[in-house]
N, CA, C and O atoms as a DFTB+ gen file, in Angstrom:
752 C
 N C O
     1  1     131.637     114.309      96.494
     2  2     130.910     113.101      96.195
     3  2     130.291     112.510      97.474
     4  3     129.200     111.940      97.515
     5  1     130.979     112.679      98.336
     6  2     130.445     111.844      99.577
     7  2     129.058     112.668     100.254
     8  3     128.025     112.138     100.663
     9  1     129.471     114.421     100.220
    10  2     128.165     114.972     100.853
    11  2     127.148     115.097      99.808
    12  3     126.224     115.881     100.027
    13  1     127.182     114.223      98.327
    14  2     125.921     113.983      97.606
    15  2     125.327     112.640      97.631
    16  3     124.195     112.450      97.188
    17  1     126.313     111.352      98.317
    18  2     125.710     110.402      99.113
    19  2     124.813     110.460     100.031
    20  3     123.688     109.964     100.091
    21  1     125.591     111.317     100.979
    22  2     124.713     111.712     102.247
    23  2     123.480     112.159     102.006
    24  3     122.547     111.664     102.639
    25  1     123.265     113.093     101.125
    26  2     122.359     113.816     100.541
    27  2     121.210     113.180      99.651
    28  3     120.148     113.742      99.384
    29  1     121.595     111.919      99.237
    30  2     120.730     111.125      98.800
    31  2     120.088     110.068     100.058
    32  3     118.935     110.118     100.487
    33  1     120.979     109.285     100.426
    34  2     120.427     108.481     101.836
    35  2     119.561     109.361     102.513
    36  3     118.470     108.880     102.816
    37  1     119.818     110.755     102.885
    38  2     119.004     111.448     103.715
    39  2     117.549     111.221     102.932
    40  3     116.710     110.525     103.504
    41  1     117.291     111.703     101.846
    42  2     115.940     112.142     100.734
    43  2     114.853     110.606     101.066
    44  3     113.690     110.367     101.391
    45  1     116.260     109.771     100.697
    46  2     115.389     108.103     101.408
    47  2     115.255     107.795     102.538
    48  3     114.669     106.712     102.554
    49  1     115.461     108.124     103.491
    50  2     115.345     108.080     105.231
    51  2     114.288     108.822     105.159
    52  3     113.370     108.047     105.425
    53  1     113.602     110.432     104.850
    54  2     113.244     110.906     104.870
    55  2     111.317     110.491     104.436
    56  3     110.208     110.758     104.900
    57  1     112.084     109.471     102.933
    58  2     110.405     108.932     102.541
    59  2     110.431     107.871     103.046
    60  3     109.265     107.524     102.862
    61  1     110.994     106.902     103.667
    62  2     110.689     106.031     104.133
    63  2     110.318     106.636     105.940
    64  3     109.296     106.219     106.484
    65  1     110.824     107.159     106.342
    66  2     110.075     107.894     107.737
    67  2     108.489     107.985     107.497
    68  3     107.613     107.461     108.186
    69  1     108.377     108.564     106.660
    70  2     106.893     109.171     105.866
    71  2     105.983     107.828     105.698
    72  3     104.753     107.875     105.710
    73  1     106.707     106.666     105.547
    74  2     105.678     105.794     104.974
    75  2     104.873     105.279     106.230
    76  3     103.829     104.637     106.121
    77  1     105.430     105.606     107.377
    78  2     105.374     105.074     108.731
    79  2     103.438     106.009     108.590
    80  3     102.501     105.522     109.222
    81  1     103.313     106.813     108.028
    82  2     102.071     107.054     108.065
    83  2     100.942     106.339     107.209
    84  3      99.792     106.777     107.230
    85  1     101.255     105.358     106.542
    86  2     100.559     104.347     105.786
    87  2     100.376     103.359     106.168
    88  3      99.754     102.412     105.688
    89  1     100.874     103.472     107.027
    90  2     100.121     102.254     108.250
    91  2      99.221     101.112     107.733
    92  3      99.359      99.954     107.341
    93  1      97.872     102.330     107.993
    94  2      96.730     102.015     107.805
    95  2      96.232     101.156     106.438
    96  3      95.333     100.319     106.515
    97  1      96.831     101.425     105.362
    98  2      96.765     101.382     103.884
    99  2      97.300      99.370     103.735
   100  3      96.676      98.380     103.354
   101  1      98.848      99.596     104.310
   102  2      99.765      98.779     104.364
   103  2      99.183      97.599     105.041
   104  3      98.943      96.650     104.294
   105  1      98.935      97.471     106.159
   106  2      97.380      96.297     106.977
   107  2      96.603      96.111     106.020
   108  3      96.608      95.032     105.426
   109  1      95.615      97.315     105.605
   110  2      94.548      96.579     104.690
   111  2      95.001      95.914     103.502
   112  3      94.419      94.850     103.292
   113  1      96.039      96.304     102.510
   114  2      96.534      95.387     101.546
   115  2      97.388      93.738     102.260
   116  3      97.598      92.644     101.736
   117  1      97.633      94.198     103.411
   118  2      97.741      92.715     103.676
   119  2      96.809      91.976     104.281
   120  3      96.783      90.746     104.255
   121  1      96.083      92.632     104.797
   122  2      94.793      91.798     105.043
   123  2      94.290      91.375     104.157
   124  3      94.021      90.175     104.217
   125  1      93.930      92.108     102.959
   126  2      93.514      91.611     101.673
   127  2      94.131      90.349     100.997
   128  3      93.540      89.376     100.530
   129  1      95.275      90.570     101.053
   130  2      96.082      89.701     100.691
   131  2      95.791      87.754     101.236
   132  3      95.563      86.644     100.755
   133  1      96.008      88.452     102.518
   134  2      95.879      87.207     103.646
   135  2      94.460      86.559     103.304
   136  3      94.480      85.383     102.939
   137  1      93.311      87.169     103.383
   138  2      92.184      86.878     103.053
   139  2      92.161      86.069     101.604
   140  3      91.729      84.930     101.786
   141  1      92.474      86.307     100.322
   142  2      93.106      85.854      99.104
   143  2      93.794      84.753      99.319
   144  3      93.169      83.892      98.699
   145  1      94.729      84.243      99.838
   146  2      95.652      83.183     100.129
   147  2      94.925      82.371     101.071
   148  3      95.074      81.158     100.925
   149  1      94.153      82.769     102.026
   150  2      92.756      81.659     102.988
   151  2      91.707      81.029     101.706
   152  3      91.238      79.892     101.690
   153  1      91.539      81.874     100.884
   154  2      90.061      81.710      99.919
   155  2      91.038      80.785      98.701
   156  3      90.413      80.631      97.651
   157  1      92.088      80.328      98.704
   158  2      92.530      79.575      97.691
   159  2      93.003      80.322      96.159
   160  3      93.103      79.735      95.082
   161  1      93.253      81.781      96.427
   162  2      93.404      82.575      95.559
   163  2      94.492      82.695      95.199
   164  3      95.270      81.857      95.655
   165  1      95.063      83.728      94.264
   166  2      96.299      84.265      93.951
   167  2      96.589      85.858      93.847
   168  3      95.713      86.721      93.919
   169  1      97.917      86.083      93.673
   170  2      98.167      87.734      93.400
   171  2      99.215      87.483      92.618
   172  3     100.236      86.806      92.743
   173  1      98.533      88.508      91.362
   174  2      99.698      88.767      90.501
   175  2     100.149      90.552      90.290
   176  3      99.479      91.530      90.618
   177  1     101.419      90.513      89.674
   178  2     101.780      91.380      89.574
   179  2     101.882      92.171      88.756
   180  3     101.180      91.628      87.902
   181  1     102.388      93.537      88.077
   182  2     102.933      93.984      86.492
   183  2     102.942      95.525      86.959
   184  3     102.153      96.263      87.547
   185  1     104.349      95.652      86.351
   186  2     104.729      97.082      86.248
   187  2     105.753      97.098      85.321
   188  3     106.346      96.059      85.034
   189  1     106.065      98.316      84.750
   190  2     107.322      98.206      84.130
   191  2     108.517      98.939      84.357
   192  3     108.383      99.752      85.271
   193  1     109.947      98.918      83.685
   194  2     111.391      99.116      83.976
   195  2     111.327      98.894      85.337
   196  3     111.009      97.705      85.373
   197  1     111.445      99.354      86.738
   198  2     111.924      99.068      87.762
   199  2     111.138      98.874      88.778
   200  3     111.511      98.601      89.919
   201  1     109.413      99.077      88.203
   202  2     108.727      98.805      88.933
   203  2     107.912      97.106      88.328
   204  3     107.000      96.515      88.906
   205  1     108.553      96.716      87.151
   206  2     108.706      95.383      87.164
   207  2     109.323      93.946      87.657
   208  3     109.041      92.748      87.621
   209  1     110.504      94.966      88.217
   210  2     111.713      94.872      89.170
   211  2     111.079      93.907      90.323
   212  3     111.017      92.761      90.768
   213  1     110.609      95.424      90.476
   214  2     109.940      95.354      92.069
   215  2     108.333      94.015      92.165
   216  3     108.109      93.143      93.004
   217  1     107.854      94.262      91.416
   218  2     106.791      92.886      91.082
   219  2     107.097      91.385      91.146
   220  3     106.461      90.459      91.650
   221  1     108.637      91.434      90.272
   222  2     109.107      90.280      90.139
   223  2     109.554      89.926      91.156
   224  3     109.514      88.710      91.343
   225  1     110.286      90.963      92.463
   226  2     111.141      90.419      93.275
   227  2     109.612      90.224      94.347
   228  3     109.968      89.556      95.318
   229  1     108.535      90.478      94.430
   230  2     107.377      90.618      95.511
   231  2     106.801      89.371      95.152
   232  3     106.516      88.686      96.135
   233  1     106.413      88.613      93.509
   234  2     105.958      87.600      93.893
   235  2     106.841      86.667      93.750
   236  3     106.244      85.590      93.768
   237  1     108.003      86.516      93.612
   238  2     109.372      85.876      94.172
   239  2     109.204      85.173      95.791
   240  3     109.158      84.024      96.232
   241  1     109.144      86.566      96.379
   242  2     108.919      86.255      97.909
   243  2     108.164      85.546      98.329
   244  3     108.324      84.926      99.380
   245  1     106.853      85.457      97.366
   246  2     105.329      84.707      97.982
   247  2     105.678      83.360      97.438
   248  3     105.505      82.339      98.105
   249  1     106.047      83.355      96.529
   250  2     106.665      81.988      95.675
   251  2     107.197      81.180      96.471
   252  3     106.753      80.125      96.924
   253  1     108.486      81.864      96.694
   254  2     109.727      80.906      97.443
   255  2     109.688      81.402      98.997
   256  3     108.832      80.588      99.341
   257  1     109.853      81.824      99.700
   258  2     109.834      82.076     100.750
   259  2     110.391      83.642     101.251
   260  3     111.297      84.193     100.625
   261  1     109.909      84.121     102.142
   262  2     110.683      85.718     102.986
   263  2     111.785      85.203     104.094
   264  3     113.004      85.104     103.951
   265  1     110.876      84.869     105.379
   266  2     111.687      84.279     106.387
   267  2     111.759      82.639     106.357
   268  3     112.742      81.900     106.416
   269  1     110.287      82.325     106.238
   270  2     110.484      80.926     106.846
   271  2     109.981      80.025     105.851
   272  3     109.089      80.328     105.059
   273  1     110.644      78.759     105.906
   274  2     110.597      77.878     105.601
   275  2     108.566      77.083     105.209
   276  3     107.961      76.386     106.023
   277  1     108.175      77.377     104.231
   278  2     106.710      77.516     104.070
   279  2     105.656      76.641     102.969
   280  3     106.348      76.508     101.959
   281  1     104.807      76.232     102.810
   282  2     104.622      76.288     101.479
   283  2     104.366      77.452     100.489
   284  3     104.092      78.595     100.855
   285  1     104.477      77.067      99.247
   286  2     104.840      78.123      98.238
   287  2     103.099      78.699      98.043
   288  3     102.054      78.050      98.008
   289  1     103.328      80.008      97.956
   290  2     101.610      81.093      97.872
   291  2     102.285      80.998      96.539
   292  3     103.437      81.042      96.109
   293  1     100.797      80.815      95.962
   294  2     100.769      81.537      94.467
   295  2     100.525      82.874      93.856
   296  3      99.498      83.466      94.189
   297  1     101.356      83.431      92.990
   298  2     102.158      84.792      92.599
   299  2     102.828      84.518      91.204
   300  3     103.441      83.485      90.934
   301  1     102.625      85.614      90.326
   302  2     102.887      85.743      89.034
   303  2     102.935      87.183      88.964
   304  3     102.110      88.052      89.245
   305  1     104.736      87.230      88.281
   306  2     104.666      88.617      87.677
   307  2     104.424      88.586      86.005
   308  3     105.190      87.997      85.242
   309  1     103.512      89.148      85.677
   310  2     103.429      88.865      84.315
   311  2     104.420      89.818      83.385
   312  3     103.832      90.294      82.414
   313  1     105.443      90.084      83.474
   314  2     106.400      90.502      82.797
   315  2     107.681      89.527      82.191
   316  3     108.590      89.617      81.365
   317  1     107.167      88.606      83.100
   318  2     108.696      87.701      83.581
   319  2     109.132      86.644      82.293
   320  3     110.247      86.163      82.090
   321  1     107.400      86.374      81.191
   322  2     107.385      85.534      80.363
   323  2     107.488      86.706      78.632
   324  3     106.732      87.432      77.988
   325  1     109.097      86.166      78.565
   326  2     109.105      87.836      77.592
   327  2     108.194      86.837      76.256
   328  3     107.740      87.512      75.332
   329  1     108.024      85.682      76.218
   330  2     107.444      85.274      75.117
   331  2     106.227      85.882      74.927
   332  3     106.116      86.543      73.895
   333  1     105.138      85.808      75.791
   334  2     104.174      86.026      76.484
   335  2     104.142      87.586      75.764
   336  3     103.500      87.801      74.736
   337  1     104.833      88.493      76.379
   338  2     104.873      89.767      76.341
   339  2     105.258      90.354      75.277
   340  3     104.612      91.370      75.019
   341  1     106.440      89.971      74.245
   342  2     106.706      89.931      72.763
   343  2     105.591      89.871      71.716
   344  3     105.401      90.653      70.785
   345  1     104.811      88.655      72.098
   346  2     104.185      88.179      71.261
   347  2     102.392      89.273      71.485
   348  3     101.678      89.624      70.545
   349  1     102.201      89.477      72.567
   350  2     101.144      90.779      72.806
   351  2     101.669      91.565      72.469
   352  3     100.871      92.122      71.715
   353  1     102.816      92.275      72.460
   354  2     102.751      93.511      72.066
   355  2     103.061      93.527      70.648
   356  3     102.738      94.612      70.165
   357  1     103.549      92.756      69.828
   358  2     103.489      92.107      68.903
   359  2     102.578      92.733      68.055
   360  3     102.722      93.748      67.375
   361  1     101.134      91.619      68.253
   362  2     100.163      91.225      67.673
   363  2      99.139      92.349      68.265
   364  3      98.085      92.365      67.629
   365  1      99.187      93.119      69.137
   366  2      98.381      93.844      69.719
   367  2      98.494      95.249      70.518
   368  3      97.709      96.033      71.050
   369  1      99.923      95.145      70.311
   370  2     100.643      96.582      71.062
   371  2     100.742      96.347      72.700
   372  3     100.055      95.595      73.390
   373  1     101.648      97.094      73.037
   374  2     102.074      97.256      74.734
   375  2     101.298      97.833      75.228
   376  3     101.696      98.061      76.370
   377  1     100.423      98.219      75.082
   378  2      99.672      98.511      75.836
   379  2      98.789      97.630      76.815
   380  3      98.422      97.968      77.941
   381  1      98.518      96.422      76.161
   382  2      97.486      95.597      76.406
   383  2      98.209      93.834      76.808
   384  3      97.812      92.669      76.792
   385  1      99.551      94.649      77.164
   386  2     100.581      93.144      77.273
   387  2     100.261      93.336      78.729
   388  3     100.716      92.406      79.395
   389  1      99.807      93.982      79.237
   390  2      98.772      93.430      81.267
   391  2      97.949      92.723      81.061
   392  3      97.918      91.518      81.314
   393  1      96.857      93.623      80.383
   394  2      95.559      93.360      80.027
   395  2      95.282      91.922      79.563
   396  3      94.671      91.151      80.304
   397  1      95.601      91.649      78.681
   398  2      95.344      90.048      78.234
   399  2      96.185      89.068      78.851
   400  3      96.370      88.098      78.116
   401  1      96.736      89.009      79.927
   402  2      97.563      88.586      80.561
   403  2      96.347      88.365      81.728
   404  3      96.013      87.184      81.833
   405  1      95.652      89.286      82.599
   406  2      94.629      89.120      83.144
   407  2      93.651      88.592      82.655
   408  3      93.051      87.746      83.318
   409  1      93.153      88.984      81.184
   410  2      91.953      87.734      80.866
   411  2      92.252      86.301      81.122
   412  3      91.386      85.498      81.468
   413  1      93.818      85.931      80.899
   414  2      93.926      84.711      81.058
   415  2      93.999      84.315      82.288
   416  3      93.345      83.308      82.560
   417  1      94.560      84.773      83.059
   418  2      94.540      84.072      84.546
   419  2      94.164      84.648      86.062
   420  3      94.431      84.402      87.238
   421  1      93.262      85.703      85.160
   422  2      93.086      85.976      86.984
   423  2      91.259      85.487      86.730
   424  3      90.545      85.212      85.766
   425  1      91.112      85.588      88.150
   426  2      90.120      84.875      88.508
   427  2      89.302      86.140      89.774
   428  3      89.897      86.896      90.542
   429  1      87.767      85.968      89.584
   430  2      87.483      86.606      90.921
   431  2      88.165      85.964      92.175
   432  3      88.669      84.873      92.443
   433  1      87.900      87.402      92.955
   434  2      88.725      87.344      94.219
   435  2      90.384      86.975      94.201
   436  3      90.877      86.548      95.246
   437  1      90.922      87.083      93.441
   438  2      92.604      87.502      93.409
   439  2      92.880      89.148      93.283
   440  3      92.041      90.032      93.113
   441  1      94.375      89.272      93.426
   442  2      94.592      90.168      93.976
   443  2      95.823      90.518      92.945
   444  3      96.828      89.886      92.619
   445  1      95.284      91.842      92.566
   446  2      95.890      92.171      91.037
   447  2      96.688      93.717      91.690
   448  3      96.141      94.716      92.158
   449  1      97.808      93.487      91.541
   450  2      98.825      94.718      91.903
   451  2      99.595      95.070      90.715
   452  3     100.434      94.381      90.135
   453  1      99.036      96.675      90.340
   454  2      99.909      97.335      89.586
   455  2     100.376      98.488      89.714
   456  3      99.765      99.538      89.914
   457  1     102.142      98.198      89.533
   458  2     102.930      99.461      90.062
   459  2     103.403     100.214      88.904
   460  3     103.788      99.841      87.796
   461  1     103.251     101.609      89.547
   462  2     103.487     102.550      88.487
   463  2     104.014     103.755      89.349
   464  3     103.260     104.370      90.103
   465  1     105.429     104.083      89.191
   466  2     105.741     105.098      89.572
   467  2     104.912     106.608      89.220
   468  3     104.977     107.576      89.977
   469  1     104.167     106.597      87.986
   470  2     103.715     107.871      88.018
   471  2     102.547     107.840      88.069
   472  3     101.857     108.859      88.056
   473  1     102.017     106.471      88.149
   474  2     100.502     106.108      88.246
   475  2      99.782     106.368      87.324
   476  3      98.634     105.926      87.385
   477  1     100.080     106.961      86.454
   478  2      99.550     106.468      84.772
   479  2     100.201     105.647      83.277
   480  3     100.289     105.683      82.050
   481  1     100.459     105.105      84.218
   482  2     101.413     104.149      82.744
   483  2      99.838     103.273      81.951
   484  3      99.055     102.525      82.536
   485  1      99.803     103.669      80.634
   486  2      98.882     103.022      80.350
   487  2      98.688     101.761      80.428
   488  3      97.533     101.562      80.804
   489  1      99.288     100.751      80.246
   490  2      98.976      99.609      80.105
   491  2      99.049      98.840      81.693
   492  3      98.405      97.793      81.766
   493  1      99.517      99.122      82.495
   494  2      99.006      99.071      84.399
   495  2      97.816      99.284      84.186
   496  3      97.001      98.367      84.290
   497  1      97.373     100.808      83.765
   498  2      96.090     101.044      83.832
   499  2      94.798     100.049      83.415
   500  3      93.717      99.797      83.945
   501  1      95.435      99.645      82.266
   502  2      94.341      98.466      81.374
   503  2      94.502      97.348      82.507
   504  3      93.750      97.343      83.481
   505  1      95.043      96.844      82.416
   506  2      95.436      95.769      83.122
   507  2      94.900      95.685      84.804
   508  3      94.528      94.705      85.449
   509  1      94.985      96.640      85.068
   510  2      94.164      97.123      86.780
   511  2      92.562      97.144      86.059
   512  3      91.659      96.602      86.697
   513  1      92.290      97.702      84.894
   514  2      90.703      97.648      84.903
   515  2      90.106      96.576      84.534
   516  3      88.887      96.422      84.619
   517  1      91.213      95.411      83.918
   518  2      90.287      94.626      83.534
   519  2      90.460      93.440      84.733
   520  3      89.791      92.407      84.746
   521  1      91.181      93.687      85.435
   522  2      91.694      92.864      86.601
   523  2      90.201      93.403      87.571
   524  3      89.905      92.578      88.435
   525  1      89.337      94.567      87.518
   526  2      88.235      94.684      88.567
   527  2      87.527      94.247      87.498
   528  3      87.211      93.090      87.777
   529  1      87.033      94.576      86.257
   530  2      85.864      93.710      85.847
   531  2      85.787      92.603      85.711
   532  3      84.732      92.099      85.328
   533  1      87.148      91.691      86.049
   534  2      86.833      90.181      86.222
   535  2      86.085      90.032      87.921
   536  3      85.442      89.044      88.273
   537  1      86.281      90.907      88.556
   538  2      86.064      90.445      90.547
   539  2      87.229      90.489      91.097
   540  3      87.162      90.147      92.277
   541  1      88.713      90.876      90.610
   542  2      89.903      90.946      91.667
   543  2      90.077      91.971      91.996
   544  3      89.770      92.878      91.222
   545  1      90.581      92.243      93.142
   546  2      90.950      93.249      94.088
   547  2      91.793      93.971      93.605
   548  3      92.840      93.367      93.372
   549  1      91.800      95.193      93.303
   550  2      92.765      95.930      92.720
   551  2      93.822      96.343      93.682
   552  3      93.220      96.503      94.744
   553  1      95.184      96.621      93.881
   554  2      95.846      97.745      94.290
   555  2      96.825      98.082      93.338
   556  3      97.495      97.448      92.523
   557  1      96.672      99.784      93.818
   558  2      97.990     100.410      92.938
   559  2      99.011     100.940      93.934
   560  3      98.701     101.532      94.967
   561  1     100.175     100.696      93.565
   562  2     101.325     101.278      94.203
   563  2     101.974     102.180      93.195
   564  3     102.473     101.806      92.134
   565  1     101.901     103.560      93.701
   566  2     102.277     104.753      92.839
   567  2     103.192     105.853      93.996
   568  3     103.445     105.654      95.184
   569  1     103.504     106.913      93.214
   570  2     103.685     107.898      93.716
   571  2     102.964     109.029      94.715
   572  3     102.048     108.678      95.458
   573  1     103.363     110.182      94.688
   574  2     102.675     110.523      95.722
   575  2     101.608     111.727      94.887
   576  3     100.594     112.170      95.427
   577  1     102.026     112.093      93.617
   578  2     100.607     112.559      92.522
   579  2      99.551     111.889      92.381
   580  3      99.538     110.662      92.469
   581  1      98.332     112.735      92.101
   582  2      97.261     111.887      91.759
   583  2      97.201     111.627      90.785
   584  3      97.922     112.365      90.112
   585  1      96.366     110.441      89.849
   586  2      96.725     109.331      89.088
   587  2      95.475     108.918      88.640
   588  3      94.339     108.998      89.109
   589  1      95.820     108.585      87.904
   590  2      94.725     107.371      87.250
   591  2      94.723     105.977      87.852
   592  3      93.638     105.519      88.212
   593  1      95.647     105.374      87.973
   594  2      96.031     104.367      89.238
   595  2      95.028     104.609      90.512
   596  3      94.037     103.943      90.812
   597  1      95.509     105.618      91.095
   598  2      94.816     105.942      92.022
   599  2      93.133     106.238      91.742
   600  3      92.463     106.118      92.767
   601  1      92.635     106.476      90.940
   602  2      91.237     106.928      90.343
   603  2      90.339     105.192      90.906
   604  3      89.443     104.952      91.715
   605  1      91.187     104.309      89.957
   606  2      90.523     103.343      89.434
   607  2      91.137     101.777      90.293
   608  3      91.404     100.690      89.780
   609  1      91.193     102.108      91.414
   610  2      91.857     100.931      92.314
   611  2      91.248     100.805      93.355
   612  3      91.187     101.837      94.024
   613  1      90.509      99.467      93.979
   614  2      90.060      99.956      95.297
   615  2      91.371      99.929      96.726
   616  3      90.981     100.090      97.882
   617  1      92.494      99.766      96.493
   618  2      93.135     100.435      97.308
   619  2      94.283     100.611      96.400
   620  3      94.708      99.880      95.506
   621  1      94.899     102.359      97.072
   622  2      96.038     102.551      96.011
   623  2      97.196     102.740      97.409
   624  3      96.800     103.251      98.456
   625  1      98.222     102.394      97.290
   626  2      99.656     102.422      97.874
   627  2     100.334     104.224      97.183
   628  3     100.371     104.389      95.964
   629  1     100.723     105.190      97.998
   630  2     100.818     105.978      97.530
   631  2     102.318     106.625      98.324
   632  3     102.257     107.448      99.237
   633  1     103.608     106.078      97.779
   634  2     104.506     106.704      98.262
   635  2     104.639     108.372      98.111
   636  3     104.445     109.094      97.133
   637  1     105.101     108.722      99.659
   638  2     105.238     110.509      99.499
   639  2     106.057     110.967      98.793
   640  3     106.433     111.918      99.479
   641  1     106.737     111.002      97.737
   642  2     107.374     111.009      96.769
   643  2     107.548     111.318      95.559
   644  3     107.604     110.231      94.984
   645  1     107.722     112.477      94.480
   646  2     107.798     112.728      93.290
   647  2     109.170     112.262      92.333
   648  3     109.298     112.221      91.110
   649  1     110.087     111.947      93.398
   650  2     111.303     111.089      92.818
   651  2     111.262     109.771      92.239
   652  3     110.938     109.058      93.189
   653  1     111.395     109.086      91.291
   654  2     111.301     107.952      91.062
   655  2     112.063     106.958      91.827
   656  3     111.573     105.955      92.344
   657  1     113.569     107.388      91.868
   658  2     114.114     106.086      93.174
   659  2     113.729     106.121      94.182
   660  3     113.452     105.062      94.744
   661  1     113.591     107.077      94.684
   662  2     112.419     106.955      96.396
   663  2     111.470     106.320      96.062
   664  3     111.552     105.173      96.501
   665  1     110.355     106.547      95.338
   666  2     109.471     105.828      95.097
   667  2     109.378     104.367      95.097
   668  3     108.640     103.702      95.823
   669  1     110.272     103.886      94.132
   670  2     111.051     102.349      93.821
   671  2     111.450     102.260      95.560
   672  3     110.603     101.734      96.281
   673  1     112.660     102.748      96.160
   674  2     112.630     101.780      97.287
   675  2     111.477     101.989      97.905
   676  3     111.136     100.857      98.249
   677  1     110.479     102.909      98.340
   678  2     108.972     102.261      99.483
   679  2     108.541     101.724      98.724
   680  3     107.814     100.907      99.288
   681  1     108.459     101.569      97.455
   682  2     107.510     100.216      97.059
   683  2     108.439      99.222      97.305
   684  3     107.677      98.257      97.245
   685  1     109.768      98.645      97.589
   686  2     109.982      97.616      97.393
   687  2     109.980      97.178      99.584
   688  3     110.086      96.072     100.115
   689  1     109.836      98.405     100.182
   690  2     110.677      98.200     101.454
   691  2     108.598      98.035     101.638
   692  3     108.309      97.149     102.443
   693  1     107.713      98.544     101.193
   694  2     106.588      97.924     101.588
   695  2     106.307      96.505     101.361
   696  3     106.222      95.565     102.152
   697  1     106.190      96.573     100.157
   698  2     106.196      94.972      99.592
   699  2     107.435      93.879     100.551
   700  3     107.379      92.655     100.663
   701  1     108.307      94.666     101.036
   702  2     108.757      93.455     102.381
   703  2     108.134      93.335     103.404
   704  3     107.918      92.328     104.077
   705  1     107.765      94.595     103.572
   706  2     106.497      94.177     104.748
   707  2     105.673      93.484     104.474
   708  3     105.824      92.307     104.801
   709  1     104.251      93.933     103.653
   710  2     103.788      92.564     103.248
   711  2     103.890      91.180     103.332
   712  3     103.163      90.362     103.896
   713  1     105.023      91.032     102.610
   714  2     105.492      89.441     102.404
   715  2     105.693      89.396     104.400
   716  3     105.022      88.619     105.078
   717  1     106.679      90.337     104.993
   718  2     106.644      89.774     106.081
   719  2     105.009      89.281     107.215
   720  3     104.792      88.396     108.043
   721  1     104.316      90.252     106.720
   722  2     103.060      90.339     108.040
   723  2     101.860      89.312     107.043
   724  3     100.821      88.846     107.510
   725  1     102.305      89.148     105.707
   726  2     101.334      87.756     105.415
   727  2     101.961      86.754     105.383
   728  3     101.091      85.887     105.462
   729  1     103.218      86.108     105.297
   730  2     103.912      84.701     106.002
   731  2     103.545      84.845     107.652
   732  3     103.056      83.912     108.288
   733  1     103.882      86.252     108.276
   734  2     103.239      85.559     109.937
   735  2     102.164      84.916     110.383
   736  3     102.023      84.034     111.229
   737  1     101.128      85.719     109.409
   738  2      99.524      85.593     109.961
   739  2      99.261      83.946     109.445
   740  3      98.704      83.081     110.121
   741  1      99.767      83.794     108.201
   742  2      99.399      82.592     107.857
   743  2     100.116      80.993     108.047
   744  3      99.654      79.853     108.105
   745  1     101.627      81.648     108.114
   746  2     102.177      80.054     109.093
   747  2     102.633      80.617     110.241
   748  3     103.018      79.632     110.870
   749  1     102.771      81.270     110.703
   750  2     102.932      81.799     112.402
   751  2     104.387      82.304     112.581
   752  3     104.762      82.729     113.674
């Protein structure tokens, strides 16, 4: 049991080493971000099982605080209101419990993040497209396959990864970055 611990920690050391090459990706979504939160904007979130998880706990952070003591950025995971989400998929199917969730509140120039471990979950997908034909900034945070996510995002987050829990932690150990390097830039 213990050398299949090891054996797992290693697999995650391993993709998180890897992410150190996304650098580049990781800046521009927070620049984006940062830029969004200057312009009086918002970012919302939506993914589902554990990459709803991960949404909820990212605009949590922007909400309430990472390190410091701040005012509150505005952030919505739209999963979080099961009324909301019951009642769409309901009346209209799950598929489209993103999607009309974005007609209602996003706005040009916000910043619409949808995570999908395999990068085609349909209803991310809807929900990312109708999030660009309103004017918001798309990103997808997926795996390391190509995707439909990835097709239709102008920036996609792409952990090196075909495992789903690897995947889940760099999306969640990015999304701390984030939260960390857009609380610096913007209260110091």
């Amino acid at each position: 049991m213990e050398n299949e611990i090891i054996v797992i920690l290693n697999e995650s050391i391993k993709v998180k080493e890897a992410i150190k090459n996304l650098t580049p990706i990781i800046a521009k979504i927070s620049e984006k971000i940062i830029n969004a939160y200057r312009n009086k904007k918002k970012v919302v979130l939506f993914g589902n099982g554990g990459s709803a998880a991960d949404a909820q706990h990212i605009a949590a952070e922007f909400v309430g605080k990472f390190y410091k003591d701040r005012e509150s950025l505005p952030s919505l995971a739209f999963h979080t209101n099961t009324s909301v989400l019951t009642a769409i998929a309901n009346d209209f199917g799950y598929d489209l419990v993103f999607e009309r969730q974005v007609s209602s509140f996003v706005d040009e120039g916000d910043i619409a993040i949808g995570i999908s471990t395999s990068g085609d979950s349909p209803n991310v997908i809807k929900g990312l497209i109708k999030a660009k034909e309103k004017g918001a900034i798309t990103v997808g945070f997926t795996g390391q396959k190509k995707s439909k996510v990835e097709e239709i995002t102008d920036i996609c987050l792409k952990i090196p990864s075909t495992d789903t829990p690897r995947i889940q932690e760099g999306h969640i150990t990015v999304g701390h970055i984030i939260c960390y390097l857009v609380e610096k830039e913007l209260f110091g």
